[in-house]
N, C-alpha and C positions, 0 to 999 in steps of 0.2 A: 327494940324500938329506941331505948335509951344512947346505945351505942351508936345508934345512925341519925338523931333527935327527928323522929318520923318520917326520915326521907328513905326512898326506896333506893337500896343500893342497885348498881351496872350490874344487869344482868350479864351472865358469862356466855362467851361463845357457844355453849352447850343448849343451856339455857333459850339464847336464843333460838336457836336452830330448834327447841321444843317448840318455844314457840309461835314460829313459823308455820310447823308441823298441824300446828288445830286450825290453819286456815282454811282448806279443805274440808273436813270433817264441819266445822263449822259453817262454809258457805253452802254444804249440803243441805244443812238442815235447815239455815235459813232460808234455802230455798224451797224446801217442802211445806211449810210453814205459810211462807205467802212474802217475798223477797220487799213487796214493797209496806208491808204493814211495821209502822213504829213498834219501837219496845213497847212501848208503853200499853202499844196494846194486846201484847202477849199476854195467855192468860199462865196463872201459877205452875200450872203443870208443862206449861213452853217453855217459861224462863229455868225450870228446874231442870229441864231434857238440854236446853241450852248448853245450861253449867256443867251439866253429866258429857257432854258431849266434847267441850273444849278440855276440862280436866283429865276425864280419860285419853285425848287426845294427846295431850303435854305430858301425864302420867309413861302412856306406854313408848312416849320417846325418847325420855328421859331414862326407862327401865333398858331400853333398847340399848343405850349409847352406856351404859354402867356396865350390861354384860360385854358389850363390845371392848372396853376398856380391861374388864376384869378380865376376859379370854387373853389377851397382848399381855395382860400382865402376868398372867400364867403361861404362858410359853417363854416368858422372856424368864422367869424364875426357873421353868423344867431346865431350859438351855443352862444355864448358869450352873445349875443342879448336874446334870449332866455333862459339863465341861469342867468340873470340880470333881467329880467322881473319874472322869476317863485320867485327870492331872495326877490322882491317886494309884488311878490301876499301872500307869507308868512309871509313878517313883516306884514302885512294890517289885515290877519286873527285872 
């Protein structure tokens, strides 16, 4: 908080795209709930399934797009790994 003096930094392109992702999951539930009743008149166990809903929401899109990234980043290491080894088994022959 020091480092930004209370302001919320630019979410990242990833980030966003999370969350985009809890719109859905979210208008679901607002909609089972009753679409046109205020927050305010949610009761504790609403606003709690609420929060359960858009976090796991952000949560598994977020987990989604790390392994997606960490899979690219592991083939692009095998390949290099593997074009380092075949540059070996060449100079040897």
């Amino acid at each position: 908080m020091n480092k930004t003096e209370g302001q919320m930094i630019d979410p990242s392109d990833m980030e966003i795209a999370a969350m985009q992702s809890c719109l859905a999951p979210l208008g679901e539930y607002v909609g089972s709930i009753g679409m046109q009743r205020p927050l305010a008149d949610y009761s504790r166990q609403e606003v709690l399934t609420l929060i359960d809903v858009v976090v796991s929401a952000y949560q598994d899109r977020m987990l989604e797009e790390h392994e997606r990234m960490a899979a690219k980043d592991r083939a692009f290491l095998e390949q290099r790994i593997a074009t380092q080894a075949a540059g070996r088994q060449q100079g040897r022959v």
